[in-house]
VMD Tcl script that draws the C-alpha trace (Angstrom):
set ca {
  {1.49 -21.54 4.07}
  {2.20 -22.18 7.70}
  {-0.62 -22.11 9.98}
  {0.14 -19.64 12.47}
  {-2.08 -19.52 15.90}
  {-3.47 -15.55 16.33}
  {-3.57 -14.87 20.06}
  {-5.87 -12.38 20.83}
  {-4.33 -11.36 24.14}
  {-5.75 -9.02 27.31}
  {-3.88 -6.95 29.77}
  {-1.14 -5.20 28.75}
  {-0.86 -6.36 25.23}
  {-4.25 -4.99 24.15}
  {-7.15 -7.11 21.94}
  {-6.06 -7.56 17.83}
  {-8.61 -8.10 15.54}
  {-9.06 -11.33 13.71}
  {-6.52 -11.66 11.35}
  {-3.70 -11.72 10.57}
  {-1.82 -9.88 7.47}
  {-0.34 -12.44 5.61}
  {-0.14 -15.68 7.83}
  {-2.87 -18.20 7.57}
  {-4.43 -18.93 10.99}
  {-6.38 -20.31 13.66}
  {-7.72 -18.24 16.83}
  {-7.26 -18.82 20.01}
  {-8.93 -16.51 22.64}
  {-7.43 -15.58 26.05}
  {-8.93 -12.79 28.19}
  {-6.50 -12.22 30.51}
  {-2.72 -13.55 30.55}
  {-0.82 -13.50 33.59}
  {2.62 -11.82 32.87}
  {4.64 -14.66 34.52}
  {3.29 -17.31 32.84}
  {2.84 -16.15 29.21}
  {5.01 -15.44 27.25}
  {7.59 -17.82 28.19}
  {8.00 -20.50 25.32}
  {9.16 -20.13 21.39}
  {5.32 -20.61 20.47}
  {4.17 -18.03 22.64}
  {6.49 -16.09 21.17}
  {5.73 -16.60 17.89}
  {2.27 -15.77 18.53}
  {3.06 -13.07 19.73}
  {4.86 -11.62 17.69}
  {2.61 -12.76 14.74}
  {-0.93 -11.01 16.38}
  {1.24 -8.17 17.44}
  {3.62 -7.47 14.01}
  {1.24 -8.47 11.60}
  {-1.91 -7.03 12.23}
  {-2.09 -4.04 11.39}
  {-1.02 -4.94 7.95}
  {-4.37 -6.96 6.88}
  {-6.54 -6.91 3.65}
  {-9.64 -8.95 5.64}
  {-13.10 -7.23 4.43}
  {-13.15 -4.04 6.30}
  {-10.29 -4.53 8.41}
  {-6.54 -3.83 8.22}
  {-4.58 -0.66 6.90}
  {-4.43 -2.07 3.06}
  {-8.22 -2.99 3.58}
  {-10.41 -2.40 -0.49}
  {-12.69 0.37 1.30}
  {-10.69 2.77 3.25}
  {-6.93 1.50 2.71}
  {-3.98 3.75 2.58}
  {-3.37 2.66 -0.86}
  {-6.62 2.47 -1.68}
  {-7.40 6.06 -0.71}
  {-3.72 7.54 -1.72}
  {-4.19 6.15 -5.58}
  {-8.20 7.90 -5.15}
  {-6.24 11.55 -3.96}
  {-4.11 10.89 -7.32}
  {-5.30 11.89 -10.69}
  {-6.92 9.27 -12.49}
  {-8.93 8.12 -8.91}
  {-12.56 8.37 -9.40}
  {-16.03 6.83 -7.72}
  {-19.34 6.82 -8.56}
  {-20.35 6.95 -5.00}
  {-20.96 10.50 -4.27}
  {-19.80 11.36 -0.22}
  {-15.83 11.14 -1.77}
  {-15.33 14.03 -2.45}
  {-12.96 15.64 -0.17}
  {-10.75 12.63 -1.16}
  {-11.49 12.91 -4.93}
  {-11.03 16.40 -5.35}
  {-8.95 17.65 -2.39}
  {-11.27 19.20 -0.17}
  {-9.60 17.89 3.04}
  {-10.48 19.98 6.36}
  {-10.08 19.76 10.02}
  {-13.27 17.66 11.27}
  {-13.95 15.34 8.30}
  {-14.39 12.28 9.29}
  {-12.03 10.25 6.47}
  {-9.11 11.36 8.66}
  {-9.81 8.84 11.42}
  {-9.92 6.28 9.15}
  {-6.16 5.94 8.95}
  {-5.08 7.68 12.21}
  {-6.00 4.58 13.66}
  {-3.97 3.12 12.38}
  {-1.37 5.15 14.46}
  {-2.21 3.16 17.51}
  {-0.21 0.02 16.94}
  {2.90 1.58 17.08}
  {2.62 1.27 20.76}
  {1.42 -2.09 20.94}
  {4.59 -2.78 18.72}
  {6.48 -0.97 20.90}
  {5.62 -2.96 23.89}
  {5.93 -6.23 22.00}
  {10.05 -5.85 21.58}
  {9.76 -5.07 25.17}
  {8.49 -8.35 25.75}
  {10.36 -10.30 23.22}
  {13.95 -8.47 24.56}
  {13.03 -9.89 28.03}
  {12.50 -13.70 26.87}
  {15.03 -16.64 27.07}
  {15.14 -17.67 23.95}
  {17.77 -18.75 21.67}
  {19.88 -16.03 19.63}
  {18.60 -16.74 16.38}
  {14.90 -16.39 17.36}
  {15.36 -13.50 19.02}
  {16.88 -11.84 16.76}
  {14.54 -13.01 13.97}
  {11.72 -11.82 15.89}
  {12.61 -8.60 16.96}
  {13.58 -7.73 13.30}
  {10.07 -8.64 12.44}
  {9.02 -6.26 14.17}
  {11.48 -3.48 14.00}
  {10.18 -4.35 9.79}
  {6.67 -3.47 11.12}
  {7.43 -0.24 13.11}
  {9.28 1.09 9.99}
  {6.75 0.12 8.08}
  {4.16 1.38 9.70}
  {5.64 4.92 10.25}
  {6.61 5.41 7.08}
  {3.13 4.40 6.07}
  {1.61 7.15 8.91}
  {4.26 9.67 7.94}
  {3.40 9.75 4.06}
  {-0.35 10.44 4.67}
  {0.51 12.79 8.10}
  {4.05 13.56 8.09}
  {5.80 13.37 11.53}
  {3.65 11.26 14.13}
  {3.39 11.34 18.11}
  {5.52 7.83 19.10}
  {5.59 7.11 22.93}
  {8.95 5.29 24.19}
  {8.31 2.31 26.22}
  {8.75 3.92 29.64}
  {5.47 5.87 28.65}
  {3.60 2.91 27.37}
  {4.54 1.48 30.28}
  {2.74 4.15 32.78}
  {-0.66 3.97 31.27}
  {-2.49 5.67 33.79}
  {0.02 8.78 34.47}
  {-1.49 11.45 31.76}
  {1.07 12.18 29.32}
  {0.96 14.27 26.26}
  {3.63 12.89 23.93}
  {3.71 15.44 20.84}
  {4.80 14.63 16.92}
  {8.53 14.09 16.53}
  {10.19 16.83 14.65}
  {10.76 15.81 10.92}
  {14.43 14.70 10.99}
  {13.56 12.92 14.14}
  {10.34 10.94 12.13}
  {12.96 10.12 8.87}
  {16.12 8.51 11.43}
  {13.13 6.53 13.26}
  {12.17 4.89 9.82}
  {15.38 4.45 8.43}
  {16.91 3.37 11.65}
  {13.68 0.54 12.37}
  {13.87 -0.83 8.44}
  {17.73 -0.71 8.30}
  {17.95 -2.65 12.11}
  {15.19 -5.20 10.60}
  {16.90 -5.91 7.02}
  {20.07 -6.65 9.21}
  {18.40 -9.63 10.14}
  {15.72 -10.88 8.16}
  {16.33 -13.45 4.83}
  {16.55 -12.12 1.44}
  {13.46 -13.85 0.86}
  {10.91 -16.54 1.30}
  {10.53 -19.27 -1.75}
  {6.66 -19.60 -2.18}
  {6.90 -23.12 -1.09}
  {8.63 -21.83 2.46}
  {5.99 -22.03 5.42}
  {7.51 -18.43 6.23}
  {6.19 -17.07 3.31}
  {4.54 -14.16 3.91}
  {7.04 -12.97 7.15}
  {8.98 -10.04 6.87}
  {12.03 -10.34 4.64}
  {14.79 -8.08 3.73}
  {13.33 -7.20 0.64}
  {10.20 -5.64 2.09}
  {12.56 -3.49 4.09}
  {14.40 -2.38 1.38}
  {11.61 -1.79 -0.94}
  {9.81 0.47 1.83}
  {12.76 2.22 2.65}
  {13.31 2.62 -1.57}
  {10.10 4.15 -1.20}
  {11.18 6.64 1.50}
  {14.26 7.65 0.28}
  {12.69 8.46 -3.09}
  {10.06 10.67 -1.29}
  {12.65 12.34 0.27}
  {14.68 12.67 -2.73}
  {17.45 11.28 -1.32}
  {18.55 9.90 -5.03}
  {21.72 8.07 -4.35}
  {20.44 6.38 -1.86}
  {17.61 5.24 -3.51}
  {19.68 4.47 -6.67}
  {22.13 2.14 -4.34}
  {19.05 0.08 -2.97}
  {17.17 0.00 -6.49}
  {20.50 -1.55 -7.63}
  {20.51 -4.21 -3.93}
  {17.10 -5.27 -5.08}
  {18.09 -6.10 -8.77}
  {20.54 -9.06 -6.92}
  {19.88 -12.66 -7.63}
  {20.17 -13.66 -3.69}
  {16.27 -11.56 -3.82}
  {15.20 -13.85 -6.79}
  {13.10 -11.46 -8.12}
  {11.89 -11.29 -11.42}
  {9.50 -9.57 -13.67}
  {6.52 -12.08 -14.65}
  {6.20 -12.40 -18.34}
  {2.41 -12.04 -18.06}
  {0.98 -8.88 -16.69}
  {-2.28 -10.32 -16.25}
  {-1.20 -13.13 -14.65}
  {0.09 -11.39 -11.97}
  {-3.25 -11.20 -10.47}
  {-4.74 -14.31 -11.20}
  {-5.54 -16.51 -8.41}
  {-3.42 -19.61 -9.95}
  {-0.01 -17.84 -10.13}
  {-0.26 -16.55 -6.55}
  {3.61 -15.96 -4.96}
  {4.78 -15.37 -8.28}
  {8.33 -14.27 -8.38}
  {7.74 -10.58 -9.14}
  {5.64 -10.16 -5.69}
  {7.74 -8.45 -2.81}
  {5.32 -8.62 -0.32}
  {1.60 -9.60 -0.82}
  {-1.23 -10.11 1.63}
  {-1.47 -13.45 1.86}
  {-5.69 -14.33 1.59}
  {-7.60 -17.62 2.01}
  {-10.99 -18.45 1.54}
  {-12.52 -18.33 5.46}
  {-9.40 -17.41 6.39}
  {-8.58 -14.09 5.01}
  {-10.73 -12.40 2.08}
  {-10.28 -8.78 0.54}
  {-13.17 -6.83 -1.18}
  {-12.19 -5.60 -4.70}
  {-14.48 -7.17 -6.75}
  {-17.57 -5.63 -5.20}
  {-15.69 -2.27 -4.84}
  {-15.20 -2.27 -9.02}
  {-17.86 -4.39 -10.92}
  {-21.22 -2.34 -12.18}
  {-24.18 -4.45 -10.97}
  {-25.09 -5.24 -14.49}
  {-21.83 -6.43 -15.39}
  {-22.59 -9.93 -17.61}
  {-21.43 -13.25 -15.98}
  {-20.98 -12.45 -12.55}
  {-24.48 -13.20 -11.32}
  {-23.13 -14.92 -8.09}
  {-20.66 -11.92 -7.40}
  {-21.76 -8.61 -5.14}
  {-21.45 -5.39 -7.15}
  {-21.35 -2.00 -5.71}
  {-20.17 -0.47 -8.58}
  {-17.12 2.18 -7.01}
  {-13.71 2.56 -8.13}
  {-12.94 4.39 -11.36}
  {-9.94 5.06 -13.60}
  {-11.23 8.47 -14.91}
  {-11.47 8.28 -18.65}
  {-9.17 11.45 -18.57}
  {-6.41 9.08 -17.44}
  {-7.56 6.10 -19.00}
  {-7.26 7.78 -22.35}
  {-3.28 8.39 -22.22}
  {-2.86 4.65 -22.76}
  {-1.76 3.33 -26.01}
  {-4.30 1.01 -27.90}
  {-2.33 -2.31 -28.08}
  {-0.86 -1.82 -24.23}
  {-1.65 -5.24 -22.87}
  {-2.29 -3.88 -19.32}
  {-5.59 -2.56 -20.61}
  {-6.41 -6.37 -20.32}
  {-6.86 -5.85 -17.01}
  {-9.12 -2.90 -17.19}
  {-12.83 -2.88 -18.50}
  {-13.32 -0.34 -20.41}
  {-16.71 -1.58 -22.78}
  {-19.16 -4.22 -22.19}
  {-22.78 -5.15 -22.54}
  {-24.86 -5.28 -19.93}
  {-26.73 -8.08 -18.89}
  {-29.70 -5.90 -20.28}
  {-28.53 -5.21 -23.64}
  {-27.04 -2.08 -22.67}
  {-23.53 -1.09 -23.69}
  {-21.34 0.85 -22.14}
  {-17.91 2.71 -22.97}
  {-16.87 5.39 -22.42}
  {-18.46 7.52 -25.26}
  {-21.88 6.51 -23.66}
  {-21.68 6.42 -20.69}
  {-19.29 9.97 -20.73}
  {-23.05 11.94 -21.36}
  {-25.11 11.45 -18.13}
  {-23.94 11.25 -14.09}
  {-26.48 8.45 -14.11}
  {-24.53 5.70 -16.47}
  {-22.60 3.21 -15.00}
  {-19.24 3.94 -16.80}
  {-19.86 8.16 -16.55}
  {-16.86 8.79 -14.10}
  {-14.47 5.92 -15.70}
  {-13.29 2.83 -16.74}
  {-13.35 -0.70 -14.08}
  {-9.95 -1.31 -13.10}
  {-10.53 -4.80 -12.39}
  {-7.22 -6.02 -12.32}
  {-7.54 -9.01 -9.94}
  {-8.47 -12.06 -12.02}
  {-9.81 -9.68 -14.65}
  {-12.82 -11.70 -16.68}
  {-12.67 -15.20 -14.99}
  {-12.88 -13.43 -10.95}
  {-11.70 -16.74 -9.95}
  {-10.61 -16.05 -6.62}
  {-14.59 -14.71 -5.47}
  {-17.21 -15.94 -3.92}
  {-20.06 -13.63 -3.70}
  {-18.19 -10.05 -2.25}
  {-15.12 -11.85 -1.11}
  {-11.66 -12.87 -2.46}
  {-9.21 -15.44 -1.80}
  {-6.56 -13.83 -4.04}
  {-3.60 -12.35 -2.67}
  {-3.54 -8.59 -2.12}
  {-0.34 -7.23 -3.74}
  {1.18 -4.67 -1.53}
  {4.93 -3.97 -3.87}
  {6.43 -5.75 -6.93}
  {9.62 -6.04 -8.15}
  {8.08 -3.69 -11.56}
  {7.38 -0.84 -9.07}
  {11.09 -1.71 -7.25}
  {13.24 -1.70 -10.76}
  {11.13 1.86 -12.21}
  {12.27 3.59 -8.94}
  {15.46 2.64 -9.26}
  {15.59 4.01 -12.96}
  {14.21 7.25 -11.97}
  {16.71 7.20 -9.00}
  {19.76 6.76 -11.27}
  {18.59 9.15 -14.13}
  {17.51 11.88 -11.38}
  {21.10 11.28 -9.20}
  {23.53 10.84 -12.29}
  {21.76 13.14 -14.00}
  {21.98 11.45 -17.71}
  {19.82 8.58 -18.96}
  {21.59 5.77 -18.45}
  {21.78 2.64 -20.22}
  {20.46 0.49 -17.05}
  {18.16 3.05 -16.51}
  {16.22 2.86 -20.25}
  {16.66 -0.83 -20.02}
  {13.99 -1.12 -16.99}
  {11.97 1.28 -18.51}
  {12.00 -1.15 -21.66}
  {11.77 -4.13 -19.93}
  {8.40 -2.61 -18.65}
  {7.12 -1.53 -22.12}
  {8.15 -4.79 -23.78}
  {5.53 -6.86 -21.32}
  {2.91 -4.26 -22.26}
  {3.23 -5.30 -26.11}
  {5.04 -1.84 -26.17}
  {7.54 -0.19 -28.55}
  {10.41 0.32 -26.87}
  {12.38 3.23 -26.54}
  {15.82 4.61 -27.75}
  {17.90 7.28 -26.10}
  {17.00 9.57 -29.02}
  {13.56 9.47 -28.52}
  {13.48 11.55 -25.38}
  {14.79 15.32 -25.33}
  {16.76 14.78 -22.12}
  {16.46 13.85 -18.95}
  {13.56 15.88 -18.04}
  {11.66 13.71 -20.98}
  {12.81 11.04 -20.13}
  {11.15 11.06 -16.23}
  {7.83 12.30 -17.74}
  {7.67 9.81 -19.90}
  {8.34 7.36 -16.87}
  {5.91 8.87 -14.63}
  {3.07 7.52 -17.03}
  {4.62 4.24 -17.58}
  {4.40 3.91 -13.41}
  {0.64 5.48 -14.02}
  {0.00 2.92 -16.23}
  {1.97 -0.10 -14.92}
  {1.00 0.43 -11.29}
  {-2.56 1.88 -11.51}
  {-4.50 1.55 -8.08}
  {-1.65 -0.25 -6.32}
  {-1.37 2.65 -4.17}
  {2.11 4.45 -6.46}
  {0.58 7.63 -8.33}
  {0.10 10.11 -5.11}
  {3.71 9.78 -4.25}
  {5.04 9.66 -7.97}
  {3.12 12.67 -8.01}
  {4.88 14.63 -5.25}
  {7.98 13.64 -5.75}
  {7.97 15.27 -9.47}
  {6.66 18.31 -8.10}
  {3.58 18.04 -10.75}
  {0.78 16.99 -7.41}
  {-0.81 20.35 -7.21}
  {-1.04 20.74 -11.03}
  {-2.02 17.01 -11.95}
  {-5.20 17.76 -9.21}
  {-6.21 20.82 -10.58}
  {-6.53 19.46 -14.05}
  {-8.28 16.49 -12.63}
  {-10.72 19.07 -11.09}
  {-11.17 20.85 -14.12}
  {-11.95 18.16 -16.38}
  {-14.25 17.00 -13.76}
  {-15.99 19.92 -13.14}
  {-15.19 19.65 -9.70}
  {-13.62 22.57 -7.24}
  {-10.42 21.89 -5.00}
  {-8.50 23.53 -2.37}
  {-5.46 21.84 -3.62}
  {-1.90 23.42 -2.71}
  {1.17 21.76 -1.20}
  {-0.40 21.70 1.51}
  {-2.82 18.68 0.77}
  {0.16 16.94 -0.59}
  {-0.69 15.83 3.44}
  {-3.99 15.30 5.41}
  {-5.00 16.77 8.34}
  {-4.80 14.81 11.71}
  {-7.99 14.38 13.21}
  {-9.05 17.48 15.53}
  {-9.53 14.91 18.45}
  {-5.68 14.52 18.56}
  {-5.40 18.14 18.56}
  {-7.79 18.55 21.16}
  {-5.76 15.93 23.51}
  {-2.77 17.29 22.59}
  {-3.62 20.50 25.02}
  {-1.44 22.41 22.58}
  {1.55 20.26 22.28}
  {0.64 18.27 18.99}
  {0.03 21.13 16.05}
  {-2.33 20.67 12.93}
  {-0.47 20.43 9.87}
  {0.28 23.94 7.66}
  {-2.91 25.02 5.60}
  {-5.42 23.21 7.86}
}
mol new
graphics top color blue
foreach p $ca { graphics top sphere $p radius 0.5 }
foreach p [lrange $ca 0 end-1] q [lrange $ca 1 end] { graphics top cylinder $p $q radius 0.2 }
display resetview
């Protein structure tokens, strides 16, 4: 991995925190820049672009937009049905119970911010003299990370406020810049992620000192992603089909364990992972999942948080090998033992709101040290990638197709799975509910269920049921399928940036 310097930079390109998503680095300081001398050279650049592209998108204990304790995947997969904590204080994220005011909302409008910095980073990079090829490589980078990044904002939010450079660039004139209309928002993210994958390589071999850039396939997959949300099926179906070609060199691993295990790291089924190293760049999962008596982990921290609600957890088949990945029963390092039929009985057992979905180097936790990891954060794989695009063709064609069941097979043959025939579902309708818990099950807490959710029109529903199994109350309507913004931005917003409907 290439060692990439992280310029922390004054003036107008504001402070970055430090780390970097997916780049190892080294930090260099400077508290003011003067304009005309940096940045002039490829290096400076480069680091800029890195601090200013990259950022945003880190895993590093608490910081970053993926981070274990407030991510947006982290916290859309715990607004699904099968998230659950034993914390108490998560509610309104559990169960629904968003309003105006509460305090998880700032949590990932801050994330809004670096849009501008972004912003005023291709303004800098446009004015450079540099060669043709970096240029252009660079600015695609991040065109990839506005897209991103929007389409990110706009799933939790919907449309966002985005200031053009001519605003950023009058910082001390007040100006109110309001949330783009909703066709405006979805030609901003297509147009940034399309303009990007233009550009950028197919792909990055895990031996490249690029891996871990921007590619063309994290474009496409995000903008798979959107175009599913918006149920824009043919579309979605032609890129699911683009990211099936051999120039991506994709593959599914043939261990689903494995692909979260510290020694097969860049394995060919990741599209785009946070790239961690130990002092470097460390995420939190272990301590956010592992019960404080859990045997063999003496060194390890243990907050005991995350759940897969036994609800959920209980529409897995017995042999599916993904449950290796989940711990469901153990003894305590007192004698105690837990599972689910135990622990179910009393608020005050470890296991009462679900199973541990340890998934990251499940058993051996060979990438942690004490409460952090050195394992790479998995952001999309090519199994979330090819189950899209069977849902895409089966929802745009219409018919279950044979490409279409032989994903979905693929899938349940890794999981030790029967697989299915075409006469085993009723029709297409069967046929994407059946899907829809393969993706729960395949893709638990990798950020997938809220959106699957949506987009089968079964959110509202799915939430209720969680509530009522629960015992838990929700204000859950289609509303929530979106959070509120913060009041603060309504407040500054003098009337020209509205709440979201319901709030």
């Amino acid at each position: 991995m290439k060692n990439i310097k992280y310029y922390l930079l004054g003036g107008v390109i504001a402070t970055f925190l430090l780390g970097v998503s997916s780049c190892e680095l080294e930090s260099e300081v400077y508290d003011s820049i003067n304009g005309g001398i940096f940045p002039t050279t490829e290096s400076d650049a480069e680091a800029l672009v890195t601090g200013n592209a990259y950022s945003v998108f880190m895993n590093n204990g608490y910081d970053g937009m993926f981070n274990i304790a407030t991510g947006v995947l982290l916290v859309s997969d715990l607004m699904s049905d099968y998230g659950e904590c034993t914390w108490r204080g998560w509610e309104p994220i559990l169960y629904n119970r968003w309003t105006v005011g509460n305090g998880y909302n700032d949590n990932h409008w801050r994330w809004a911010k670096y849009m501008g910095k972004i912003t005023m980073t291709i303004d800098r990079i446009e004015n450079m003299d540099l060669s043709e090829n970096v240029k252009s490589k660079y600015l695609a980078e991040l065109h990839c990370a506005r897209g991103w990044l929007a389409f990110c904002m706009w799933d939790l939010y919907g449309p966002i406020p985005i200031a053009d450079i001519e605003t950023l660039k009058s910082p001390l004139e007040e100006q109110i810049v309001p949330r783009l209309s909703e066709e405006a928002m979805q030609d901003f993210i297509v147009t940034e992620l399309t303009t990007a994958a233009t550009v950028l390589p197919y792909n990055y071999t895990k031996e490249s000192s690029d891996y871990g850039r921007f590619t063309k396939g994290l474009c496409n997959m995000v903008l798979l992603k959107f175009y599913m949300q918006t149920k824009q099926w043919a579309k979605a179906e032609e890129l699911g089909r683009e990211l099936t070609k051999s120039e991506y060199g994709y593959k599914l691993e043939s261990d689903y364990a494995g692909i979260f295990k510290l020694a097969n790291e860049k394995n060919a089924e990741t599209i785009w992972a946070v790239n961690c190293l130990r002092g470097t760049q460390e995420h939190k999962w272990h301590p956010h999942v592992l019960p404080n008596d859990f045997p063999g982990t003496e060194t390890l921290t243990k907050w005991n948080g995350w759940k897969i609600s036994w609800d959920f957890f209980d529409t897995f088949e017995p042999t599916d090998k993904r449950l290796e990945t989940i711990i469901y029963a153990y003894t305590g390092t007192d004698g105690t033992i837990h599972n689910e039929v135990n622990d179910r009985v009393s608020s005050d057992k470890l296991l009462y709101y679900g199973a541990i979905p340890c998934k990251y180097d499940c058993y051996d936790f060979a990438g942690t040290q004490g409460e952090n990891s050195e394992t790479d954060y998995i952001i999309y794989r090519y199994a979330d990638a090819v189950t899209l695009y069977a849902e895409a063709m089966v929802r745009n064609q219409n018919v279950i197709t044979d490409e279409a069941l032989y994903w979905f097979n693929e899938i349940r043959k890794r999981a030790g799975l029967t697989e299915y025939q075409k006469s085993d579902f009723s029709g297409t309708r069967d046929f994407l509910d059946k899907l829809l818990l393969e993706r729960g099950h395949e893709l638990f807490f990798e950020g997938c269920r809220r959106q699957d959710l949506i987009r089968n029109g079964s959110y509202v529903d799915a939430i209720k049921h969680k509530c009522q199994v629960s015992g838990q109350t929700t204000l859950v309507n289609e509303n929530y399928e979106r959070i509120p913004l913060p009041q603060s931005v309504i407040n500054e917003g003098k009337g020209q940036i509205t709440q979201n409907p319901g709030y």
